[in-house]
C-alpha positions in Angstrom: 0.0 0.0 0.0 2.8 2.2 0.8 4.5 2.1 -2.2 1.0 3.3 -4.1 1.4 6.9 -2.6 4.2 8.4 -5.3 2.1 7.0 -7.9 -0.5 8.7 -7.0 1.4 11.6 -6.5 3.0 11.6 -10.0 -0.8 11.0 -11.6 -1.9 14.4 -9.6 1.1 15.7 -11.3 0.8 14.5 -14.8 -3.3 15.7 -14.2 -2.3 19.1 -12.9 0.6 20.0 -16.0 -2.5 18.3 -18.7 -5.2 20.7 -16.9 -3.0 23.9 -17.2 -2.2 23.3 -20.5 -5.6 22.8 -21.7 -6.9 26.0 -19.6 -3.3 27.9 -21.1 -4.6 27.2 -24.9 -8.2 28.1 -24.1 -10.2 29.8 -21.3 -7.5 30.3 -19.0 -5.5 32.3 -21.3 -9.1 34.3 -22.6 -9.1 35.0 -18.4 -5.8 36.9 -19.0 -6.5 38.7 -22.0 -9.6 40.0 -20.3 -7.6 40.8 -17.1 -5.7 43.2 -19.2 -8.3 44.4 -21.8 -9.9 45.5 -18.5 -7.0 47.6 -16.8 -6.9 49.2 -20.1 -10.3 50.2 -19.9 -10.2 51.9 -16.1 -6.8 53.2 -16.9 -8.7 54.9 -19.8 -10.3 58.4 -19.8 -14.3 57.6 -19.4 -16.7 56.5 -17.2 -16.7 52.3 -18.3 -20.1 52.8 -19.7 -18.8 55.1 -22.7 -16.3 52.5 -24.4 -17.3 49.6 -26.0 -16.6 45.8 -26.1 -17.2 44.6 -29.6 -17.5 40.4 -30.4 -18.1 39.0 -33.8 -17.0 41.2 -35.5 -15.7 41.8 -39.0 -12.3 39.6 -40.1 -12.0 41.3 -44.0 -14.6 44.0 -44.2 -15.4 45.0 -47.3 -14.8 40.8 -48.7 -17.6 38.8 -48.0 -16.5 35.3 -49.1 -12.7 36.1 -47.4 -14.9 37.2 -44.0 -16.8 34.2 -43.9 -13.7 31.9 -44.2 -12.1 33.5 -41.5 -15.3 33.5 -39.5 -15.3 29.8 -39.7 -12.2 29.4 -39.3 -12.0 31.2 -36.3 -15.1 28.9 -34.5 -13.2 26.3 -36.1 -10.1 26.2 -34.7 -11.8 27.6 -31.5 -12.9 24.2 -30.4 -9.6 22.4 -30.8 -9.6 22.5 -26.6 -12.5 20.3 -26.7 -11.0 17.7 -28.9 -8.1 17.7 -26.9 -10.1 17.1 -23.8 -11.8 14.8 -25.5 -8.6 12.5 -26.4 -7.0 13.2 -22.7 -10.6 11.4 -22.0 -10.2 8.6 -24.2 -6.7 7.9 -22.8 -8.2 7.4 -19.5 -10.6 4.9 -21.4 -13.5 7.7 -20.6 -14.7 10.2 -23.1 -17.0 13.2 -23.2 -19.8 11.2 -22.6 -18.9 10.5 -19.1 -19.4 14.1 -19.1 -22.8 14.4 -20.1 -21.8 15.6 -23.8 -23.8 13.3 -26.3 -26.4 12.8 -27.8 -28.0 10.0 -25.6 -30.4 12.3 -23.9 -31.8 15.1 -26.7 -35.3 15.6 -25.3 -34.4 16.0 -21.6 -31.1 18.1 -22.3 -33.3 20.7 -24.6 -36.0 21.3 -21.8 -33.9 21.8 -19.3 -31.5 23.7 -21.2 -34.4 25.7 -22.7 -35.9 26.4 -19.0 -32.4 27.8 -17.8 -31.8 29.7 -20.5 -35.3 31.6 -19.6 -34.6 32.0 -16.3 -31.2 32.9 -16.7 -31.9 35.1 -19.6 -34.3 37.9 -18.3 -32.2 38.5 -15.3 -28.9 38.9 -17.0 -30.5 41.2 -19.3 -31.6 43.5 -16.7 -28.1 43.1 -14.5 -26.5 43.5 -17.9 -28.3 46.9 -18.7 -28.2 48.1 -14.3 -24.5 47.5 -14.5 -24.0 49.2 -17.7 -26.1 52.4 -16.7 -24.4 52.1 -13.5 -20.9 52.4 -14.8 -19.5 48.9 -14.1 -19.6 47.5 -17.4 -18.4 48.5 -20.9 -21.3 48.8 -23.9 -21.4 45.1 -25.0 -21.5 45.4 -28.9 -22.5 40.9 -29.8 -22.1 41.6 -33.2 -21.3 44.1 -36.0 -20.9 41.5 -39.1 -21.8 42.8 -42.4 -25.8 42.4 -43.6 -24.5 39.2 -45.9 -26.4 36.2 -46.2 -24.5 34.4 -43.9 -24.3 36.9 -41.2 -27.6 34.9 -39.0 -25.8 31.1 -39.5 -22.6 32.4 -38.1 -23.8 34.4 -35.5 -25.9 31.1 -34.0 -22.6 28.4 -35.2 -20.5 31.0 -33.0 -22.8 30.9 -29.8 -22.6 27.1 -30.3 -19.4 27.3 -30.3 -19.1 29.5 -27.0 -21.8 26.9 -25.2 -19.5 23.8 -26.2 -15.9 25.2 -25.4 -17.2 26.6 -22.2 -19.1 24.3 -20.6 -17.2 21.3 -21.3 -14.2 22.7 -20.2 -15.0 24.8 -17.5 -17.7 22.9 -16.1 -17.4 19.2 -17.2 -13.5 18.6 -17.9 -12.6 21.0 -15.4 -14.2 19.7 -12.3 -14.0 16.1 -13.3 -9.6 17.2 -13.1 -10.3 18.8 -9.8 -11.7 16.1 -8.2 -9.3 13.7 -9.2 -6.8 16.1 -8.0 -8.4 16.1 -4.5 -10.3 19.4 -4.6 -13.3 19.6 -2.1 -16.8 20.2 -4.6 -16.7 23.7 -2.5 -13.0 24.5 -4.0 -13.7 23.0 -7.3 -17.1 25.8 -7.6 -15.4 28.3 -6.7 -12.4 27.9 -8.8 -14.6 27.0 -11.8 -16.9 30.2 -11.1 -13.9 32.4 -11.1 -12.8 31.2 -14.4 -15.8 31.8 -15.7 -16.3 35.0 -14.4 -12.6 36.2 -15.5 -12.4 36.1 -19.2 -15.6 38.2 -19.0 -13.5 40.6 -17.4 -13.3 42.5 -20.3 -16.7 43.9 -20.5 -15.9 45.4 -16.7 -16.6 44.4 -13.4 -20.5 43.3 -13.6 -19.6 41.2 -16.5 -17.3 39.4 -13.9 -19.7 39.4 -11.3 -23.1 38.2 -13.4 -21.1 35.4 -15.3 -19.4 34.6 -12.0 -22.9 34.1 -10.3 -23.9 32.0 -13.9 -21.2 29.4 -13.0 -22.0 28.4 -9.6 -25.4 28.3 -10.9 -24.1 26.0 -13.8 -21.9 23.9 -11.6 -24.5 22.9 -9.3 -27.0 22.4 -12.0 -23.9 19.7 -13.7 -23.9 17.9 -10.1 -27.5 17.4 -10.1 -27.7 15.8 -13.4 -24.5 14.9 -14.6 -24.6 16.3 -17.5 -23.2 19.6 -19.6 -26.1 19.2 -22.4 -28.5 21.0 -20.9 -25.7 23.5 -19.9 -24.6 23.3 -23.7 -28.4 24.2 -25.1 -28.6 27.1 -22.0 -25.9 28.7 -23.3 -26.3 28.9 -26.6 -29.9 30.2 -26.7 -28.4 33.0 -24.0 -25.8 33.8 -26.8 -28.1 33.3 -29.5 -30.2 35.4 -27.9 -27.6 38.0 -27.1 -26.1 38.2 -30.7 -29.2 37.8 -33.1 -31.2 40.2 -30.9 -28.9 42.6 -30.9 -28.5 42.2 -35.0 -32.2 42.7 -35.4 -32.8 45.5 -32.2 -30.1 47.5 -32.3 -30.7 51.1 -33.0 -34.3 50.1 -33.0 -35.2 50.6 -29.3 -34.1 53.0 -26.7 -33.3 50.2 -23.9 -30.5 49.0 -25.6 -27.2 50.4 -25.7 -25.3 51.1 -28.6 -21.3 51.8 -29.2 
């Protein structure tokens, strides 16, 4: 029995160096570039509310066919973390499944997804909007893609794309690391909650705090059912939500700020 201890030891090791590697080529290293997209903008002349965080935006204006290759290249290549969780999983002779990500359970994971997203949904939009008026938060601009044909697809394939790198990873992948590492459930929230919350950074300090709030919400909905799919469909009708609505309303009503 005693001779067991440095093997575990050396598989916390080998866990811990695979986990920060995955979180340095994906979320972890979006945490950072938030961090200091943010002391930018407080370091900046301007209340927080009068600068502007832009996402989907442009790649080749004034190109069409070059802007859409780059856009799908950049979702593209944007879920390369997943695959590689996904192959650390199959070494381990698990997979994403064991997460919850598959296609084993449609009808239950929409629902629930769906119901999240609705309760989720109203109340960020109005934090969103307090914070902003208040001065925490930049303007959040979800889109300014050209009016193409293909502008709608790409804005949805992105927030897929968001829901799938996110969740898995911060949620699924990460705690399932954390736990094997010996984190208690309390530390394993936490951390994932701050990760969350941190490469939101950038849009200011209720950005932070909202999607901070959003992942111990998400965690504890994971530990209930086991599964990110519902997590997965949540999050991409939020962003769905977020980016189409603001293609079609911006400009259009007075609630909604513009850059």
């Amino acid at each position: 029995m005693a001779g067991s201890f440095p093997e575990e030891d050396a598989q916390r090791r080998i866990l811990r160096s695979e986990t920060v590697l995955v979180l340095a080529l994906s979320l972890g290293a979006s945490g950072v570039s938030a961090l200091i997209s943010f002391i930018g903008s407080v370091t900046r002349p301007g209340a927080l509310r009068d600068q502007a965080a832009s996402l989907n935006s442009s790649a080749a204006p004034g190109r069409p066919w070059l802007d859409l290759a780059w856009q799908l290249f950049g979702i593209t290549t944007a879920l390369v973390p997943v695959v590689l969780v996904a192959h650390f999983l199959l070494r381990e002779r698990s997979g994403l499944r064991d997460l919850g990500f598959d296609r084993t359970r449609p009808g239950p994971d929409l629902g629930r997804g769906t119901l999240v997203a609705a309760g989720i949904g109203s109340a960020g939009l109005a934090f969103y909007l307090v914070a902003q008026s208040a001065g925490f938060n930049l303007t959040v601009v979800p889109e300014s893609l050209p009016g193409v044909w293909w502008k709608f697809p790409v804005l949805i394939l992105s927030a897929v794309q968001n829901a799938v790198l996110e969740e898995v990873i911060v949620v699924g992948y990460l705690l399932r690391r954390l736990g094997q590492m010996g984190w208690t459930p309390m530390a394993a929230l936490v951390a994932s909650s701050v990760l969350r919350g941190s490469y939101h950074l950038y849009q200011g300090i209720g950005g932070f705090l909202g999607n901070m709030v959003m992942g111990v919400v998400f965690v504890l909905l994971y530990r209930r059912w086991g599964r990110v799919g519902p997590l997965v469909v949540a999050h991409s009708l939020l962003d769905i939500g977020a980016f189409v609505g603001y293609a079609l309303l911006a400009g259009k009503v007075g609630w909604l700020p513009t850059a």
